[in-house]
C-alpha positions as CSV (number, residue, x, y, z in Angstrom):
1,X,-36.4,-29.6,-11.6
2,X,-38.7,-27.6,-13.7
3,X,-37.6,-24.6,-16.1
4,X,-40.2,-21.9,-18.0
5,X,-41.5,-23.8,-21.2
6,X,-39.7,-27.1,-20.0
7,X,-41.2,-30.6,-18.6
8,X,-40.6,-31.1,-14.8
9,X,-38.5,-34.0,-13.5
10,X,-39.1,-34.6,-9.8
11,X,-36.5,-34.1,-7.2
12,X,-34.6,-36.9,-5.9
13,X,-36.5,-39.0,-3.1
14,X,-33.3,-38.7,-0.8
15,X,-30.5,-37.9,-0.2
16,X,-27.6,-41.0,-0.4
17,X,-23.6,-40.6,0.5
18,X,-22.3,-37.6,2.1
19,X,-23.3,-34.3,2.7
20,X,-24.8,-32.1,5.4
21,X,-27.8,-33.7,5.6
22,X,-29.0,-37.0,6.7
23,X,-29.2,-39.8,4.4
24,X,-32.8,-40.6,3.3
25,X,-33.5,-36.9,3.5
26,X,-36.3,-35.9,1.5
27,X,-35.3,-33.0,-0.7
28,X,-36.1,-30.5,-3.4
29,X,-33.3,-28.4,-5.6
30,X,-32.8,-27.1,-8.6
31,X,-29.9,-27.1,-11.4
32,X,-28.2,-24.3,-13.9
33,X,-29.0,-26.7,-16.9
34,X,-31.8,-24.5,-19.2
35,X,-30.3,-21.3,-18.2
36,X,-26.0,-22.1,-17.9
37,X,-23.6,-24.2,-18.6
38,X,-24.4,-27.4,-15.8
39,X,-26.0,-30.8,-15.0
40,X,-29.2,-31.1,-15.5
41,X,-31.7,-33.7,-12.9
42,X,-33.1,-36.3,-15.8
43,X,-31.4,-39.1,-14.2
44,X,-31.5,-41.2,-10.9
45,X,-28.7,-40.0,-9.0
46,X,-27.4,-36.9,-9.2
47,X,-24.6,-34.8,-7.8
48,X,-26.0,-31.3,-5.9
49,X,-24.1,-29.0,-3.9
50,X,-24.9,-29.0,-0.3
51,X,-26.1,-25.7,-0.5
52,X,-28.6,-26.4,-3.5
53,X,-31.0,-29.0,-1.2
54,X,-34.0,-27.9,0.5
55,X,-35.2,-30.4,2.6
56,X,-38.6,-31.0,2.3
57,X,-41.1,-31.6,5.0
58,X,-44.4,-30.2,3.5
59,X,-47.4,-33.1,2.9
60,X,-46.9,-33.0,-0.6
61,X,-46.0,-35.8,-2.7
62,X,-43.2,-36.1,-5.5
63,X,-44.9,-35.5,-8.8
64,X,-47.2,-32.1,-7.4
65,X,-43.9,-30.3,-6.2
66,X,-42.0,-30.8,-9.4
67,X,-45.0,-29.6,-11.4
68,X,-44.7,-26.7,-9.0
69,X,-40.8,-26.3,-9.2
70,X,-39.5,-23.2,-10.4
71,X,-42.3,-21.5,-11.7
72,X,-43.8,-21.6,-8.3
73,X,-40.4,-20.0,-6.6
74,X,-41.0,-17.3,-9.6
75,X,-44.7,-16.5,-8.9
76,X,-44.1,-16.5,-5.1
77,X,-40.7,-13.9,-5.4
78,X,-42.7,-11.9,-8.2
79,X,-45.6,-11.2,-5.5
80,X,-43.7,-11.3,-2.3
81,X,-40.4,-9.7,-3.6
82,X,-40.7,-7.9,-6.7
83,X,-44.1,-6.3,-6.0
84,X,-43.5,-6.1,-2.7
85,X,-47.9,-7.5,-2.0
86,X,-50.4,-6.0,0.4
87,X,-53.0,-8.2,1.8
88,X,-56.1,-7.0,0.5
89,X,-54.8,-6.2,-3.1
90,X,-56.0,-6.9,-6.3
91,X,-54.2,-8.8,-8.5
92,X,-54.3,-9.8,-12.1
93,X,-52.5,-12.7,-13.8
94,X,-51.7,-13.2,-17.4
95,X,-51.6,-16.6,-19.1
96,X,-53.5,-18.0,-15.7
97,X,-53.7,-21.4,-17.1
98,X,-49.8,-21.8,-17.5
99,X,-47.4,-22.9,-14.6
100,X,-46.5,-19.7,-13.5
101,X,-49.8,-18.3,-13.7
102,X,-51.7,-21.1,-12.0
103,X,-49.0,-20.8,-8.9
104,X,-49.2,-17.0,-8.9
105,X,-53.3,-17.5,-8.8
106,X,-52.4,-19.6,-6.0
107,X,-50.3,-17.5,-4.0
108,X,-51.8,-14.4,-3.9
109,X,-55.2,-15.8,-3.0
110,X,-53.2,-17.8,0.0
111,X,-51.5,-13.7,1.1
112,X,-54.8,-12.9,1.2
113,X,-55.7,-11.1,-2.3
114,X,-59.8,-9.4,-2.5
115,X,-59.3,-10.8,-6.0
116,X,-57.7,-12.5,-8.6
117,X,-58.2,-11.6,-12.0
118,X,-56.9,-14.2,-14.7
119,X,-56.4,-13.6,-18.5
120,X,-56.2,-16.8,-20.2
121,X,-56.6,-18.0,-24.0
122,X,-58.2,-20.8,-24.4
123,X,-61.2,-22.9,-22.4
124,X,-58.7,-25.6,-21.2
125,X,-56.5,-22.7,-19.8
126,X,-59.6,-20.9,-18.1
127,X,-60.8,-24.2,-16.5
128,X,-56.9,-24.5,-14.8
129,X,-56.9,-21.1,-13.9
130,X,-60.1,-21.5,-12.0
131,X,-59.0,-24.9,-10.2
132,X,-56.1,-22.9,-8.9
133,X,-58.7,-20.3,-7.3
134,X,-59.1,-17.2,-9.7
135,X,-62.1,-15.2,-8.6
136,X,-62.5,-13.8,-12.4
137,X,-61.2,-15.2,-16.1
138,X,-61.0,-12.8,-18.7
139,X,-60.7,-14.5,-22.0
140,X,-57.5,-13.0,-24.4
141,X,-58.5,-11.0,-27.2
142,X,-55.8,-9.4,-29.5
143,X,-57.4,-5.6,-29.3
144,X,-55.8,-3.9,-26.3
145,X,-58.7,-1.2,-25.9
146,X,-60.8,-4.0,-25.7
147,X,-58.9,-6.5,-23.3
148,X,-58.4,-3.4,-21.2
149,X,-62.1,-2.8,-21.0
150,X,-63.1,-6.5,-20.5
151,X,-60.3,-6.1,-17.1
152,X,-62.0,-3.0,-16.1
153,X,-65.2,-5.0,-15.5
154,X,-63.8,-8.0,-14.2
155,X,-62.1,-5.9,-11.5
156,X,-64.1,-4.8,-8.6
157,X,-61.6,-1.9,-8.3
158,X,-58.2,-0.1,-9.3
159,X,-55.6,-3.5,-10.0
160,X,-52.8,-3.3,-7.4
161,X,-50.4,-6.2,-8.7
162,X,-50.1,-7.3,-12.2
163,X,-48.2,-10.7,-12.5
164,X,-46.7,-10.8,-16.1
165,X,-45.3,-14.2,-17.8
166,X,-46.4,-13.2,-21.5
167,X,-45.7,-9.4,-22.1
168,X,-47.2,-7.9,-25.4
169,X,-50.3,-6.7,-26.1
170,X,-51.4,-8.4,-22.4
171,X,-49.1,-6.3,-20.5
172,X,-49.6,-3.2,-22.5
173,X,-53.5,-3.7,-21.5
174,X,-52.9,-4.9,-17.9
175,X,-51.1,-1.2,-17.2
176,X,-53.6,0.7,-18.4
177,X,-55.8,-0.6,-15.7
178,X,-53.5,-0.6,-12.7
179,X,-54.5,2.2,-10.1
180,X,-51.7,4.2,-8.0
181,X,-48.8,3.1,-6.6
182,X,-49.7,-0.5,-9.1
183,X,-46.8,-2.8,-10.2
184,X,-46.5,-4.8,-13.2
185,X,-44.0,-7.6,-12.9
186,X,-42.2,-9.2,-15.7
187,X,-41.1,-12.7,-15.8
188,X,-41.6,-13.6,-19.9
189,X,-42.3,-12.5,-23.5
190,X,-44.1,-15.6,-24.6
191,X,-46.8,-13.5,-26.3
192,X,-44.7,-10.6,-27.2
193,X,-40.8,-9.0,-26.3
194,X,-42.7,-6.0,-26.7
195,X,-45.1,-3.7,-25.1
196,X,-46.1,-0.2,-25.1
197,X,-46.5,1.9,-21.8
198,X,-47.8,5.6,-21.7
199,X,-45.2,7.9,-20.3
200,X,-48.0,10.0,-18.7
201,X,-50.1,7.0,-16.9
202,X,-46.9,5.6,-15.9
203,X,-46.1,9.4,-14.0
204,X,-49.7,10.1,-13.2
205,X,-50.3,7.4,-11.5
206,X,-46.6,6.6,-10.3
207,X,-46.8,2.8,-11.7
208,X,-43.9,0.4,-12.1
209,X,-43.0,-1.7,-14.3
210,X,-40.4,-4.1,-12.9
211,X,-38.4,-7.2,-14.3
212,X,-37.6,-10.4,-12.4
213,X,-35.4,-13.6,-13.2
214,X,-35.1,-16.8,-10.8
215,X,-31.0,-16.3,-12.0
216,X,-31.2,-13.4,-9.5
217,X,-32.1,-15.1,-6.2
218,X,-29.5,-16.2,-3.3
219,X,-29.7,-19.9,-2.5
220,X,-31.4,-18.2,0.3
221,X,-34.3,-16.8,-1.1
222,X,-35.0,-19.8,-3.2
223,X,-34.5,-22.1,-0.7
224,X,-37.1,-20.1,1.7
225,X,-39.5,-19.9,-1.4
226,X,-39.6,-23.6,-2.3
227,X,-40.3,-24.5,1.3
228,X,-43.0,-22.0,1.6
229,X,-44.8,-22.9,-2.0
230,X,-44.6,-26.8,-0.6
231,X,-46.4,-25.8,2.2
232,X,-48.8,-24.0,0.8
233,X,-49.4,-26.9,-2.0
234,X,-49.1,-29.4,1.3
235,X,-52.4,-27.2,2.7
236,X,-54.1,-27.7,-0.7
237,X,-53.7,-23.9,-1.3
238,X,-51.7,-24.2,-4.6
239,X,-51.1,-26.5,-7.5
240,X,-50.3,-26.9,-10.8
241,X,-52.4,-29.2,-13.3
242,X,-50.3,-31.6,-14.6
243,X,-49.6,-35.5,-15.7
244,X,-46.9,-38.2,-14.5
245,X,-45.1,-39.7,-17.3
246,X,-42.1,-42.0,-17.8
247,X,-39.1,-40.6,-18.4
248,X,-38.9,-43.0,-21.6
249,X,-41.2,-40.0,-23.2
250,X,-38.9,-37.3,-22.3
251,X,-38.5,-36.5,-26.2
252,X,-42.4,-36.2,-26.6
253,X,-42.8,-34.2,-23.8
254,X,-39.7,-32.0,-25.3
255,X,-41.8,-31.6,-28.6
256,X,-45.3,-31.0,-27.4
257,X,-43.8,-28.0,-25.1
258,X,-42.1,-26.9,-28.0
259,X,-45.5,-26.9,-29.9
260,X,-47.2,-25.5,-27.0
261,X,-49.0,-28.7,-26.3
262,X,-47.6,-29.4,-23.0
263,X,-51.0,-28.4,-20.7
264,X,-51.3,-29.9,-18.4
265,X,-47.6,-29.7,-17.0
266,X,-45.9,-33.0,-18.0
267,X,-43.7,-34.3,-14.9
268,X,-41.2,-37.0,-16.2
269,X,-40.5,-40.0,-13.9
270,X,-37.4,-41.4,-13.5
């Protein structure tokens, strides 16, 4: 399946020889390879664990649920789990027009968000962010006083949630706008491993500032999260831009996400 910063392979069509399931099953499931020592799903056939396959009964076809994959399951736990979302919060997203921030966009409008705020850097990365349903993009700019001030305006009101792939200068901006009782949740330092937090905001307004991983989840919780981003992404609530490419390309699509050329989400085919 798909990693953070990796092309997406889609999950096998079936399921073939024995397990607990029926043969011809339609599943999704994911491997260790990117983040430990394990098998990875570039190939044909594949040998999963019982416990690792989700069957998959959601309207949505191969390709759209591997561009969704695991940075989906991430932007679903971060709101549902981590932050712990409200219907009727406000919630901003940085780096919208990535994976993770196109499903979180997703997501929180489908729980029932008043808004959606997404921070993006570039015009191809708004335009993504706004097919995936933000109410307001907020271009990035390197000043934090003013990116803080340009989210002030685009918010209608104190920011509840603040879905976090990049860190850096983003988040330290994004916290200075969140209102009482608001979360920031961590899931990357693409733009930054640092960021810097006032002591007195964070206690004045008793914000926090929380980290999540997919290596933390129970087979459980991921398996409840894939099924419920399918569905959503069955019902046309959430999706992820990408393209459908042969798996013959695998080491282009390898060097254009290592470039940071790989937008939309390239989905290798086997």
């Amino acid at each position: 399946m798909s990693y953070f910063g990796r092309p997406a392979t889609p999950y096998i069509p079936g399921v073939q020889g024995v397990g607990v399931l029926p043969a011809g099953q339609r599943v999704w499931f994911a491997t260790s390879a990117g983040m430990a020592a394990g098998d990875g799903s570039l190939a044909q056939v594949c040998s999963v664990a019982d416990d690792d396959l989700v069957p998959v009964e959601a309207g949505i076809d191969d390709t759209a649920l591997a561009a969704l994959g695991l940075s989906a399951v991430a932007a679903w736990m971060c709101l549902t789990w981590r932050a712990g979302f409200r219907p009727g919060e406000r919630v901003v997203v940085l780096g919208g027009g990535g994976a993770v921030g196109q499903s979180a966009i997703g997501a929180a409008q489908a729980l029932g968000a008043s808004q959606v705020v997404a921070v993006c850097r570039s015009d191809a990365a708004a335009a993504r962010a706004r097919a995936a349903g933000a109410t307001v993009v907020v271009p990035y700019v390197d000043d934090v006083a003013a990116l803080a001030g340009a989210l002030r305006e685009a918010a209608t009101g104190p920011v509840d949630v603040v879905i976090d792939p990049v860190f850096g200068a983003a988040a330290t901006a994004a916290v200075r706008v969140l209102g009482e009782g608001g979360r920031l949740v961590n899931l990357g330092g693409s733009a930054g491993d640092a960021a810097t937090f006032s002591s007195a905001a964070l206690r004045a307004r008793s914000l926090s500032v929380l980290g999540y991983t997919n290596n933390a989840l129970s087979v459980a919780q991921r398996a409840e999260a894939i099924t419920a981003v399918a569905a959503l992404a069955g019902n046309g609530k959430l999706r992820v831009a990408h393209t459908a490419q042969p798996l013959e390309t695998v080491a282009d699509a390898w060097l254009a996400t290592k470039a940071g050329q790989a937008a939309p989400r390239p989905v290798l085919v086997p």
